[in-house]
N, C-alpha and C positions, 0 to 999 in steps of 0.2 A: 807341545811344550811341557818340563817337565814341573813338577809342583814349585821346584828350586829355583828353577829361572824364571818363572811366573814372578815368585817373591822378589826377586831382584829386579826384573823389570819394573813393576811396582813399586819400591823404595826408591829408585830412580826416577820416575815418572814424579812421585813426589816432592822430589827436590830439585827440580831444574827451575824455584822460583817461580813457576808457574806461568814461565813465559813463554813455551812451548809443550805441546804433548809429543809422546812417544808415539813411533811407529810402527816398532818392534812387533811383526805378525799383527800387523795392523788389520790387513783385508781378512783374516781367517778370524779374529776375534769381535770383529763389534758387533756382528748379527745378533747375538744376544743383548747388547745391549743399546742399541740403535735404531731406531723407526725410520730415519731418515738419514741421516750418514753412511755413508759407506768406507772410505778411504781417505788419503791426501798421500801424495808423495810431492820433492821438492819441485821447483818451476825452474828449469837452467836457460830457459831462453833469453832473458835480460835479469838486469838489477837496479834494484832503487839505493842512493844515498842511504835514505829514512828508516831502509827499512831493514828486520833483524832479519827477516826469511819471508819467501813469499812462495806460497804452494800451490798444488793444482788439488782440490778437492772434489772428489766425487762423492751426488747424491743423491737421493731417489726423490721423483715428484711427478705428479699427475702430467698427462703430456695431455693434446687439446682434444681426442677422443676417452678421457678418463683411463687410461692404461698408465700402469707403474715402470716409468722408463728412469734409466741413468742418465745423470744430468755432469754438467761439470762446471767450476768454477774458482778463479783465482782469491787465495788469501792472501791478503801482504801483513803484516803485523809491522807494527812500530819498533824503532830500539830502544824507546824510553822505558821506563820499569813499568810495569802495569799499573793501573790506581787501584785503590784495597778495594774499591767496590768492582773492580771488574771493566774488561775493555766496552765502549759505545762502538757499535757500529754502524760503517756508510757502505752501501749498499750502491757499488758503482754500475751504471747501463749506459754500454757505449754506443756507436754511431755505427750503421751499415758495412760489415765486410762482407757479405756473400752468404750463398748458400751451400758449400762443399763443408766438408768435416776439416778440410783443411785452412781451412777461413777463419777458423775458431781461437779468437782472440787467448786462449790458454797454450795455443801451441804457435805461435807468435811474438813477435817483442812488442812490447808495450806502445800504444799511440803515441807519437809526442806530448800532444798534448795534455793528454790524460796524467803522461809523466808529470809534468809540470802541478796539474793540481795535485796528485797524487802524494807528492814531498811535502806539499804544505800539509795537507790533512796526517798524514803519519807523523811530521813533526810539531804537529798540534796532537795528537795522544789516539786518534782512532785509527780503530782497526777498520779495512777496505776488504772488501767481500766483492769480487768481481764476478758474478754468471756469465757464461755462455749462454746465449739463446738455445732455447729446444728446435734438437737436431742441429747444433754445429757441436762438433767433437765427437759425438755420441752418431749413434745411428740412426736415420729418422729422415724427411723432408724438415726443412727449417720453415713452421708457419711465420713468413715476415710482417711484422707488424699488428700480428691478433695480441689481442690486449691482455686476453688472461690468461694468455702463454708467456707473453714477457713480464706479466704479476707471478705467477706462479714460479719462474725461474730463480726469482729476487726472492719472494718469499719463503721456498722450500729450500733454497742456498743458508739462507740469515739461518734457518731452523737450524740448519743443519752441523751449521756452524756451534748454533748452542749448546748443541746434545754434546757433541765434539768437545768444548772449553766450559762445557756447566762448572760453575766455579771461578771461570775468570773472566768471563762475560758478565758483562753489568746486566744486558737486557734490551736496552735501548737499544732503536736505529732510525736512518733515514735513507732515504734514495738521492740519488744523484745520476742525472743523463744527460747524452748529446744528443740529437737529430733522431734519430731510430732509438736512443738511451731514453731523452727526455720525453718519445711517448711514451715509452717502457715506465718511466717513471711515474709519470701522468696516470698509469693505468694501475701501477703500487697502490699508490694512493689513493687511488679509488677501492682496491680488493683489500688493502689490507686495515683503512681505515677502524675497524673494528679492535683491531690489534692493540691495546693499549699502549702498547713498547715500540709500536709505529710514531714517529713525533712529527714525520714532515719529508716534503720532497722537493726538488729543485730539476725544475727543467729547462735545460741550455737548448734554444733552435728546435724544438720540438717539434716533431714531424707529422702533419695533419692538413685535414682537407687537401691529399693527397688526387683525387680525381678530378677536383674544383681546380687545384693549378694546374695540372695536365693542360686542360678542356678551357680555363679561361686565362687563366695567370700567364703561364707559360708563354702563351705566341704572342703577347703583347710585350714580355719582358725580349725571346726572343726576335722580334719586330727590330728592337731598338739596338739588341748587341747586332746587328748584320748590320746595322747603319752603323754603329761605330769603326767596325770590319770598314764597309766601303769608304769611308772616310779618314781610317789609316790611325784612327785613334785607339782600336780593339786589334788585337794581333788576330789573324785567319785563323779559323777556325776553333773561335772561340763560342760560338753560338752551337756550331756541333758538341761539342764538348759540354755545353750544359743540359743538350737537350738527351745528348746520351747518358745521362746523370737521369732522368725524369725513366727514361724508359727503360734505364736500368731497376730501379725502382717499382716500376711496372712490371717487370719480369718477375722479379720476387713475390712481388702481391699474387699475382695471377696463378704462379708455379705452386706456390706454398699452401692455397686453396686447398690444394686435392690431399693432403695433411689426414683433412677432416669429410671430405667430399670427394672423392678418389674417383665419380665419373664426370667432374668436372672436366671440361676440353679447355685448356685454356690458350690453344690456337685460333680457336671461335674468335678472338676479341682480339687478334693481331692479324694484318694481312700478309700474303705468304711470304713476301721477299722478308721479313723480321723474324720468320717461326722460326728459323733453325736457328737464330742466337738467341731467342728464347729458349729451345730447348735445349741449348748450352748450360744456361743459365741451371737447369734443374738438374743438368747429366743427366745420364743411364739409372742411376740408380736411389736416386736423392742425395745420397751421400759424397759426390763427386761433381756437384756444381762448381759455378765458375766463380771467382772471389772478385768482389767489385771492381777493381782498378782492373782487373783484364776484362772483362763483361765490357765495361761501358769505354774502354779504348776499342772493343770489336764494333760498338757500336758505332760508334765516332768515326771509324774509318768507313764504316757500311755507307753511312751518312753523307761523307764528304765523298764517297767513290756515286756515290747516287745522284750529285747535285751534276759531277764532273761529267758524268753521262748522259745529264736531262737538260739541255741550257732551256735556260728559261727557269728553270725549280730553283727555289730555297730548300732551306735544312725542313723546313714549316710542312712541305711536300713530303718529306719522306714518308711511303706506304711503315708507319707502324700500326698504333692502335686505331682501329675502325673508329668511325666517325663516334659511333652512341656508344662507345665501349660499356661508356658508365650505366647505359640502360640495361644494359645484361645482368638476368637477375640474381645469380649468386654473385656477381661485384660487387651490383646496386648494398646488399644483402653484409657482404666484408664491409665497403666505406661507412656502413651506414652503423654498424655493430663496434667497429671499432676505432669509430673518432673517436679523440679524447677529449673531455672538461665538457660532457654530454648532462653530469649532473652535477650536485654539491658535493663537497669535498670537506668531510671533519675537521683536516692536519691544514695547517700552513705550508701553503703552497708558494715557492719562489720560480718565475719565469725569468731566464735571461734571454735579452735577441741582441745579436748586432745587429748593425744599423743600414749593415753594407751588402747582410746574406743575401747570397743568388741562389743559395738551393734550395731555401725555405725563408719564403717573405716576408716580411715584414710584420707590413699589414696582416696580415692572416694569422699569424702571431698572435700579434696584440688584438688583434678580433677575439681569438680563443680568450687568450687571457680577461677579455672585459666580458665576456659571457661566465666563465668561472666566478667573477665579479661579483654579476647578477644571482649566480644563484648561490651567493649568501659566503663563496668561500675566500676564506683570509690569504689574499692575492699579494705578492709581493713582486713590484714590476721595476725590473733590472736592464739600466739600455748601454746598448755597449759602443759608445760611438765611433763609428768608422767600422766596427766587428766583422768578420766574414762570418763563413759559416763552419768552419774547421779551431779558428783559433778564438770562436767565442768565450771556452773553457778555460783557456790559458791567460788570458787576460780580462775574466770577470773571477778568478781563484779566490782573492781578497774577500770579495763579497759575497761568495757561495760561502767560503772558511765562515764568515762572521753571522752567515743567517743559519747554519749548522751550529755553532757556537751558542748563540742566542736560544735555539729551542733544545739542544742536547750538549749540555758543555760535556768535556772529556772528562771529568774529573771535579 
């Protein structure tokens, strides 16, 4: 570029009010001046009302073997003027799509729901900083559900955002998640608590003691929907369809292991008629898994073609995970590392549950949440009566907006 057009891009860059940066040989010029950014170009897959632009950003951050990998994740900016001191930002972590590169919520349209809160937050004044999990988009095994891979995604995104808008960034931010988000979120706030300009995190249906429901929760919850089934009250094959939800879940856990421990087998801990849509789940290559809604529809029919062939079996019989799964020591070793709300917590922390979720209980919830309790941190407990577990977001908006409001106003 030559000294003339440098100037001009520059004057320009200057005066677009500062609501937007330049992207003008954006990938060949910020190596020099960025530790953690790397690019952004625009996001064409949906749009928001609220919002003035929303881009797919890419940026560098430690991945779960310390190796400097490319990361990615959505910015949406607001259409209101920016405040003099600079945008606050929320730090969004959504709910389970898969482990393929195609799965990755930047190349995507937006959740509903996440819409839904999405508008209130941009037309209350923040900016929404969306990560992709390590290894969706990018190239990689996607470790699902390790803590300080989904800290580190949030963390190194917000940075990156910084170095990117220094000048029109206030500083501030907080997390916000659903199911797979709000342990991601859970687990912010645990790493980045240090952070001064970290102020708080809210987690919607958080997902935990993952092996505890498998192994207890599960078949008693399942017990009761196959009685609603024979009794004409539950539509057929509604009990498969939750328990392929649990062992979708399972496949990620198990597959994403080998991230960091690559002579993990994790067919060891499924019996054989399950292994090959597990090893669907991971693909050939890591990068070409299956994206949940297809994963756990294969499941659900494996399921229901299994009961059809065995009278006498329920779904409860399906050969999946071996009896002690959880005994296995590098699992024992995952559940045990990265439960969330394992210690205290600096930031105010907001928990929301519905009342009604089937994929993540209740109880076990609010267990978590009274143990974060006890160990001294400022617990804010949000019930959503009637709530599922998809639209607990969209109808607790109001009160996430206002507990975001309360510790980091816009402005």
């Amino acid at each position: 570029m030559s000294a003339w057009k440098k100037s001009l891009v520059a004057l320009a860059c200057s005066s677009v009010l500062f609501l937007t940066g330049c992207n003008d040989d954006d990938k060949n010029n910020v190596s020099n001046t960025y530790s953690t950014y790397i690019s952004q170009s625009p996001y064409s897959q949906d749009s928001l009302s609220a919002a003035s632009r929303i881009d797919v950003m890419k940026y560098n951050m430690p991945n779960v073997q310390g190796k400097t990998i490319t990361s990615s994740a959505l910015v949406l900016t607001p259409k209101m003027p920016q405040p003099k001191d600079g945008w606050r930002v929320v730090v969004w972590k959504q709910g389970t799509v898969g482990s393929g590169d195609q799965c990755a919520p930047s190349k995507n349209h937006l959740h509903p729901d996440f819409k839904v809160l999405a508008e209130v937050l941009l037309d209350a004044g923040y900016v929404i900083v969306a990560p992709d999990y390590e290894g969706l988009g990018e190239k990689g095994i996607h470790p699902y559900l390790h803590s300080k891979s989904a800290a580190n995604t949030a963390i190194y995104a917000q940075k990156a955002y910084q170095e990117r808008y220094a000048g029109q960034a206030q500083g501030a931010w907080m997390s916000v998640g659903h199911s797979q988000g709000g342990h991601a979120s859970l687990a912010i706030a645990e790493y980045a608590q240090t952070d001064p300009n970290y102020l708080g995190a809210v987690a919607a249906a958080p997902a935990s003691s993952l092996g505890f429901i498998i192994k207890y929760v599960a078949p008693e919850l399942l017990n009761t929907v196959l009685l609603g089934e024979s009794l004409g009250v539950l539509p057929a094959g509604t009990a498969a369809a939750g328990y392929a939800d649990l062992l979708s879940f399972a496949a990620y856990v198990t597959t994403g292991i080998q991230v960091y421990d690559p002579d993990f087998d994790y067919k060891t801990v499924f019996e054989s008629r399950s292994q090959p849509i597990v090893d669907a789940a991971l693909g050939t290559t890591g990068d070409n898994g299956l994206c949940l809604d297809e994963l756990r529809e294969i499941f659900a029919e494996d399921i229901l073609q299994y009961v059809a062939e065995n009278p006498g079996k329920t779904v409860l019989d399906y050969p999946a995970l071996i009896q002690n799964f959880d005994e296995n020591p590098e699992i024992a070793e995952f559940l045990a590392t990265n439960q969330p709300a394992t210690r205290y917590i600096a930031k105010p922390v907001m928990i929301v549950q519905g009342t009604s979720d089937a994929a993540v209980p209740y109880e076990v919830t609010q267990q978590l949440a009274a143990q974060l309790t006890a160990y001294g941190t400022q617990v804010e407990w949000q019930d959503v009566e009637g709530g599922g577990h998809s639209n607990v977001i969209s109808l607790s908006k109001q009160q996430i907006l206002e507990f975001i409001q309360l510790h980091m106003p816009a402005r």
